[in-house]
C-alpha positions in Angstrom: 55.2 249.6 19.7 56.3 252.1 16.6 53.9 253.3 14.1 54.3 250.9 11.4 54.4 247.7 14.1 50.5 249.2 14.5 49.4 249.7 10.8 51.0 246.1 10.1 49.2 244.6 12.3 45.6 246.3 12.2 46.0 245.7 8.6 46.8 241.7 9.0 43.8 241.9 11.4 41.5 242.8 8.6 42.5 240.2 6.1 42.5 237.7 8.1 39.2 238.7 9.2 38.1 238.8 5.4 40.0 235.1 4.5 37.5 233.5 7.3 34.5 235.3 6.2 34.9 233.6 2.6 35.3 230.7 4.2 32.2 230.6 6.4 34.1 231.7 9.7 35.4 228.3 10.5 36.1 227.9 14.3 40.0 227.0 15.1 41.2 227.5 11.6 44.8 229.1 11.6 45.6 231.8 9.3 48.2 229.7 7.0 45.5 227.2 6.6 43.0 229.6 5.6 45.2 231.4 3.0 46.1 227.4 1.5 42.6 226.7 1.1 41.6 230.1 -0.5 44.5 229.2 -2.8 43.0 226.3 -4.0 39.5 227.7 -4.6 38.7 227.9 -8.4 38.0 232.1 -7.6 41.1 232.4 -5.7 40.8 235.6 -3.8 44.7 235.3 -2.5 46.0 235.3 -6.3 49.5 234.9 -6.5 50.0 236.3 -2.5 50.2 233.2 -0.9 54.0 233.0 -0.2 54.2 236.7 0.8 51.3 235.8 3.1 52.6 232.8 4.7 56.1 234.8 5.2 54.2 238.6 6.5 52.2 235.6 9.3 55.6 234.5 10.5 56.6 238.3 11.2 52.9 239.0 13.1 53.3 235.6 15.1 57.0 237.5 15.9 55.5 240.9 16.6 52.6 239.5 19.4 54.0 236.4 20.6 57.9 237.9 21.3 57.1 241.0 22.3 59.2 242.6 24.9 56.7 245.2 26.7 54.0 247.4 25.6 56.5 250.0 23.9 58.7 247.7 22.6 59.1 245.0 20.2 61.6 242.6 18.8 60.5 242.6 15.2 59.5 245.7 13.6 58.2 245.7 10.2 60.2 247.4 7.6 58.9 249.5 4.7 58.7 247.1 2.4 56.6 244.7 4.9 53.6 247.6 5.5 53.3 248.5 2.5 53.0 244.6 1.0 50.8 243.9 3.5 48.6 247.0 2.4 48.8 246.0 -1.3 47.4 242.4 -0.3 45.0 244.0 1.6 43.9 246.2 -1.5 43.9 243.5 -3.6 41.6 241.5 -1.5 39.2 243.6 -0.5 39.1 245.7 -3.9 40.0 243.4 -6.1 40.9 245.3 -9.7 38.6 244.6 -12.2 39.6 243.3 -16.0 37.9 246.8 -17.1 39.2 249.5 -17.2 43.0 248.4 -16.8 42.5 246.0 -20.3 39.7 248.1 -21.9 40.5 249.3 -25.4 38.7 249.0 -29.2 38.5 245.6 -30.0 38.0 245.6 -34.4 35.9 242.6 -35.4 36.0 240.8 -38.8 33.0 239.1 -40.8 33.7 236.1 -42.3 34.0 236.4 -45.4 37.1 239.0 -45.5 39.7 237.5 -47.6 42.8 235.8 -46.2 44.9 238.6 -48.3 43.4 241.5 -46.2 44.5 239.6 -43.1 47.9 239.3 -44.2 48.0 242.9 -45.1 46.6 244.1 -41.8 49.1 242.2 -40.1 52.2 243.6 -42.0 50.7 247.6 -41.9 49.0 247.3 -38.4 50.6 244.5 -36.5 47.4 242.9 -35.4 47.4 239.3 -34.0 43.8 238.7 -32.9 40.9 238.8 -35.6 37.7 238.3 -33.6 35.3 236.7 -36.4 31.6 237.5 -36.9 28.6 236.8 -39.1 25.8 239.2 -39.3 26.9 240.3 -35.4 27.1 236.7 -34.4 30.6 235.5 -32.7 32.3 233.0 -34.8 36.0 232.2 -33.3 39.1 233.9 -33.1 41.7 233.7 -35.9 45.4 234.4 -34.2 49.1 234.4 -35.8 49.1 230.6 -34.5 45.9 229.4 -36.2 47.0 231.1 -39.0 50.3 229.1 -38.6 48.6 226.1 -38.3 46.0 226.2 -41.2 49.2 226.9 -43.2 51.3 223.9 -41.8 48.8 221.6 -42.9 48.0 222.7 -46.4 51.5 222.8 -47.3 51.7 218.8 -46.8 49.3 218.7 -49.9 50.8 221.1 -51.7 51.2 224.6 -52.8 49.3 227.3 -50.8 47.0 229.1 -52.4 45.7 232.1 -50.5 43.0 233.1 -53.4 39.3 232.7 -52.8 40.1 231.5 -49.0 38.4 233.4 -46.4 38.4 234.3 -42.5 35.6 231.3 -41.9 37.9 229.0 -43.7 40.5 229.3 -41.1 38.2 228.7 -38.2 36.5 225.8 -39.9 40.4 224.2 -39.9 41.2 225.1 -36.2 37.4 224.0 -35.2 38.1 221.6 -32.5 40.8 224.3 -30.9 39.1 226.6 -28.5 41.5 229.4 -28.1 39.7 232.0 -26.5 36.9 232.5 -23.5 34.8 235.4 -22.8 34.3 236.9 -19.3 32.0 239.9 -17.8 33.7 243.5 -17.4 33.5 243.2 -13.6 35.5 239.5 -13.6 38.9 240.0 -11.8 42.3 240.8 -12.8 42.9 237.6 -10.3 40.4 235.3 -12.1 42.0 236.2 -16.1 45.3 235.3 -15.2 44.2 232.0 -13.3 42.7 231.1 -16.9 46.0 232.0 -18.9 47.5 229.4 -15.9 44.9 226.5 -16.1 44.0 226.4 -19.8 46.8 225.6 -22.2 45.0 226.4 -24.9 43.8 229.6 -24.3 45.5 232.7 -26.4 43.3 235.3 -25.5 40.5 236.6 -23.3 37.6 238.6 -25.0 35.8 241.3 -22.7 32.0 241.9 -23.2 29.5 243.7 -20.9 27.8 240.5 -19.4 30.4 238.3 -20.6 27.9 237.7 -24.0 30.4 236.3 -27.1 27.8 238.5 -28.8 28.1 241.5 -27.1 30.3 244.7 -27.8 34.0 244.1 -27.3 35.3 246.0 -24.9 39.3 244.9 -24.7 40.9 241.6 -25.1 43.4 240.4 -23.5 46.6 238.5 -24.2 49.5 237.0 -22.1 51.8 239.0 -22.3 49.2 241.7 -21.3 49.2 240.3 -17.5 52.8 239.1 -17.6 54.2 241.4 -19.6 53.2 244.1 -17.1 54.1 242.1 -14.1 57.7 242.0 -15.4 57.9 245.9 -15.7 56.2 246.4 -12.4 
């Protein structure tokens, strides 16, 4: 058996040993059906692996079951298979962490900065999250669409006036929108991009400690964060 037959396999070995632990160790549960049920789970460990899975337990059941003699195999693993199968195994067993991949300085607004100073820090600094607090309390999060919406239904009652109207008054419009979550520094990559999947609503993901909404910001993240970078990767 060549050299990457052996790492492919002793590294299949260990996941699948890992994908029955989370589930208990059931008796007589094949690998395929453990990796669908872990891909239903709410924390789902496999992420967005369960094809690539389902495909690398075809080529194992190929190495073991239609193997020739000792030395000798009819499916060896390519380069690309061993080193999937190794990035899987990463994944799973050292899942990466929102922090420090999204980490960065997260500015937050009290409520009673004036829409003007938002428009202007949008223009000069292209910012399109304004976290909102009131005497280090968390508020809600203003974003170019809530700021799109409060705007699409003034102007059905007339002409907008932006004087006097502050950061609170655009939360109070979008009230009954929840467009953000907070999670814990040590909550997966895996986990933040199920939310982005699940909840339609969501626009972006604020990073605390402990996963407090009062706590220090630590990074945000956005969509195109976790997409973005999938697309260059």
């Amino acid at each position: 058996m060549g050299e990457r037959a052996d790492i492919f396999l002793s590294t299949f070995n260990r996941i699948e040993k890992e994908l029955k632990r989370q589930l208990g160790n059931p008796e007589n549960m094949s690998f395929s059906e453990s990796v669908r049920r872990l891909s239903r789970r709410r924390d789902n460990l496999i992420g967005g692996n369960e094809n690539d899975l389902l495909q690398l337990a075809q080529l194992r059941n190929a190495i073991v079951h239609d193997q020739v003699a000792d030395d000798f195999v009819i499916a060896e693993p390519n380069e690309w298979a061993v080193e999937r199968i190794k990035k899987i195994e990463e994944n799973l067993l050292r899942p990466e962490k929102v922090l420090p991949r999204f980490g960065k300085k997260v500015t937050g607004f009290e409520r009673d900065l004036p829409v003007v100073e938002i428009m202007k820090i949008i223009t000069e600094k292209h910012f399109s999250q304004f976290p909102v607090y009131h005497s280090g309390k968390f508020m809600g999060l203003i974003t170019l669409r809530t700021i799109g919406f409060y705007f699409a239904q003034v102007s059905l009652t007339g002409t907008i006036n932006l004087k006097g109207l502050v950061a609170e008054d655009l939360l109070l419009t979008n009230s009954k929108r929840v467009n953000f979550k907070f999670v814990s520094a040590n909550t997966k990559v895996s986990e933040a991009k199920k939310m982005f999947q699940t909840e339609g609503t969501l626009e972006a993901i604020l990073i605390t400690k402990d996963g407090n909404s009062n706590g220090n910001l630590l990074g945000i993240i956005r969509p195109r964060d976790i997409y973005g970078q999938e697309k260059e990767q």
